[in-house]
C-alpha positions in Angstrom: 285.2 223.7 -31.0 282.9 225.9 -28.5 283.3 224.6 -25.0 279.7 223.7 -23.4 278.3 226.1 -20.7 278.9 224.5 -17.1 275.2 224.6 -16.9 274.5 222.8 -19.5 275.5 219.3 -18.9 275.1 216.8 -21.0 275.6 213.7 -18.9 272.8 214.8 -16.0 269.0 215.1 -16.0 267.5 218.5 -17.0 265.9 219.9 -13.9 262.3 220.7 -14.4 262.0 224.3 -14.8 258.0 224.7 -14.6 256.1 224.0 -11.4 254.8 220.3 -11.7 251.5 219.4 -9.7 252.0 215.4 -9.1 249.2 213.3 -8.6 249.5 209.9 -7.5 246.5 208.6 -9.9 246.4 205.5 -7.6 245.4 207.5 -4.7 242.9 209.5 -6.8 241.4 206.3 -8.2 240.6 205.0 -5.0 239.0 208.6 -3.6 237.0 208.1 -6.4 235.9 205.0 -6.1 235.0 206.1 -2.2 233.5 208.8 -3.7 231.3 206.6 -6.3 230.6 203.8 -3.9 229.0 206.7 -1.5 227.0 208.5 -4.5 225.2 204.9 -4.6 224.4 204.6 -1.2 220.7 204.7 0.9 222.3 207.2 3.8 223.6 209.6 0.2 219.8 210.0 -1.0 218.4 210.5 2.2 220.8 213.3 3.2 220.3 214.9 -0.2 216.6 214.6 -0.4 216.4 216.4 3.6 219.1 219.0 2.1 216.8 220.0 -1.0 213.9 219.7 1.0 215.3 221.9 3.6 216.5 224.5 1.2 212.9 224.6 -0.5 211.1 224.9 2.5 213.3 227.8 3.7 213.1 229.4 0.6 209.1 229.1 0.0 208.3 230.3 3.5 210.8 232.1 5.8 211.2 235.1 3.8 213.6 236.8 5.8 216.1 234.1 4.7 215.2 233.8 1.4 218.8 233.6 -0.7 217.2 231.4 -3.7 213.8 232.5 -4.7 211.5 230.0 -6.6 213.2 229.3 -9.7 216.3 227.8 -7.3 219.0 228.9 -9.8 221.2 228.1 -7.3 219.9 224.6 -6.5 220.0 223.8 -9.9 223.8 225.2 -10.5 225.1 223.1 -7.4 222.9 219.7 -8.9 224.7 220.6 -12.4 228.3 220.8 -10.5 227.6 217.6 -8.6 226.3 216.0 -11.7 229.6 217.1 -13.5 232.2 216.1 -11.1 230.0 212.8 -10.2 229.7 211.5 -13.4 233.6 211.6 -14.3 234.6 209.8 -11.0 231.8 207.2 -11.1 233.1 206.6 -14.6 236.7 206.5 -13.0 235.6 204.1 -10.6 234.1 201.6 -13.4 237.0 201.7 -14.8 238.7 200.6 -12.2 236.3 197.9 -11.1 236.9 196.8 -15.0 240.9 196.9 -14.7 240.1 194.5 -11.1 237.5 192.4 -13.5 239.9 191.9 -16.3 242.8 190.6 -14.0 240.8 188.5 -12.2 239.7 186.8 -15.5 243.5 186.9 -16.9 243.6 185.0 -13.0 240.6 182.7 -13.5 242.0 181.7 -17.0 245.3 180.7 -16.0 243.7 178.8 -13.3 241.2 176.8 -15.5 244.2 176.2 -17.8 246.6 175.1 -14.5 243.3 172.6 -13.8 243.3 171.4 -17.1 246.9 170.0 -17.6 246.6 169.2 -13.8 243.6 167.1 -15.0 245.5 166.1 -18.2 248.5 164.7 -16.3 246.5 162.9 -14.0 244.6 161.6 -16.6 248.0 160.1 -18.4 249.2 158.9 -15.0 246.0 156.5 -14.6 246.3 155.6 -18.1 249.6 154.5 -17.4 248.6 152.6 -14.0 246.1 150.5 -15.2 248.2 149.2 -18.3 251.1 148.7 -15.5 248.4 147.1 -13.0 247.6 144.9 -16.1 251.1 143.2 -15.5 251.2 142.7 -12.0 249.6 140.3 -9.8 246.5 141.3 -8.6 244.6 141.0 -5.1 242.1 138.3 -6.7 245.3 136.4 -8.8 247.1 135.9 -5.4 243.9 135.2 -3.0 243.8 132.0 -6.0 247.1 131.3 -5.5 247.0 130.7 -2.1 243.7 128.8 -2.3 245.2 126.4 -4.1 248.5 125.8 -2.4 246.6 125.7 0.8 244.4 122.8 -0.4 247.5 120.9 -1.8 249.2 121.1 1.7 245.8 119.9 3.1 246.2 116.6 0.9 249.7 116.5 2.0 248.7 116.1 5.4 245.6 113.8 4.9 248.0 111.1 3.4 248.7 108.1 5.7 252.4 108.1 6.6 254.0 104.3 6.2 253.9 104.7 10.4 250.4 104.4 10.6 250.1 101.1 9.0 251.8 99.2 11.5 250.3 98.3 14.6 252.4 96.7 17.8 250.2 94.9 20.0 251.2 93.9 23.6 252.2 90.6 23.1 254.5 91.8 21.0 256.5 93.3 23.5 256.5 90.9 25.9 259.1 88.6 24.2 262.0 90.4 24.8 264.3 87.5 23.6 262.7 88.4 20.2 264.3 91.0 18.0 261.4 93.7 16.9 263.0 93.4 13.7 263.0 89.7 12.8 260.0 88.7 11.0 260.8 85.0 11.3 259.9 85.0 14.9 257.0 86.9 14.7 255.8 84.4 12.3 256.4 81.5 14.7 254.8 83.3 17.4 251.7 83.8 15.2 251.3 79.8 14.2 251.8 78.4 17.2 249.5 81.1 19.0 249.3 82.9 22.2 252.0 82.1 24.8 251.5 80.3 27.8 252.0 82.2 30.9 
């Protein structure tokens, strides 16, 4: 069995051996968003329209300085590069703003569907209320009750108490020889009349 090379080991990574050019595509997304978000703007087609108007101008009339004559080949070659790099990264920013759109949907969904069960449960949990509510004593039930029992204790009170009935005049307690609670005297004292002071 042939023994493996030192530098070939099995059980580590294999080093690169080309020169890699890393890109964080992050980073390069969001320079060409800037990028995109700038090729949109007011201040971008104002500076653009003074540069091409400057560069006409110069090349019409100051002929000492003339370094694109009237075709403008070169005006045209640097709107054709801008055109080709500004197209890609205005695509690569729509795609980004989509990637941003679709998550916050994905977001928007699970929200709405959060809300809904949310609104489901709450829905069950009234449901559940009123039937209980429809075994307990209500506000209107127990405001009754007490009507009535306050009324019957109001007849309660308005009955005469066997106290009232009996009425002790002040002849009466001026026999003290009498007993209050021997009707036979009381009697006498009543047929023979008022006594004689």
């Amino acid at each position: 069995m042939p023994e493996l090379l030192p530098r070939r080991r099995l059980d580590q990574p294999r080093a690169p051996r080309r020169l890699a050019f890393e890109l964080d595509p992050e980073a390069f997304a969001r320079f060409s968003e800037r990028i995109a978000r700038f090729l949109g703007t007011g201040r971008f087609l104002f500076w653009q329209s003074l540069f091409v108007t400057v560069w006409i101008v110069l090349n019409l009339f100051a002929l000492s300085l003339q370094w694109d004559p009237y075709p403008f080949i070169l005006l045209n070659l640097a709107f054709s590069t801008q055109a080709a790099y500004a197209a890609p990264l205005i695509l690569l920013a729509q795609n980004r703003q989509d990637d941003r759109d679709r998550v916050s949907l994905e977001e928007d969904r699970q929200r709405a569907e959060q809300t809904k069960a949310d609104t489901e449960y709450l829905a069950r949990e009234l449901a559940a209320l009123r039937i209980a509510i429809g075994e307990v004593a209500t506000r209107d039930y127990l405001r009754g009750e007490i009507d009535r029992l306050r009324a019957d204790l109001g007849k309660k009170r308005k009955r005469p108490k066997l106290t009232d009935h009996i009425h002790l005049d002040d002849e009466d307690l001026s026999h003290p020889d009498e007993e209050l609670g021997d009707p036979a005297g009381r009697d006498a004292r009543t047929r023979n009349g008022p006594p004689n002071r």
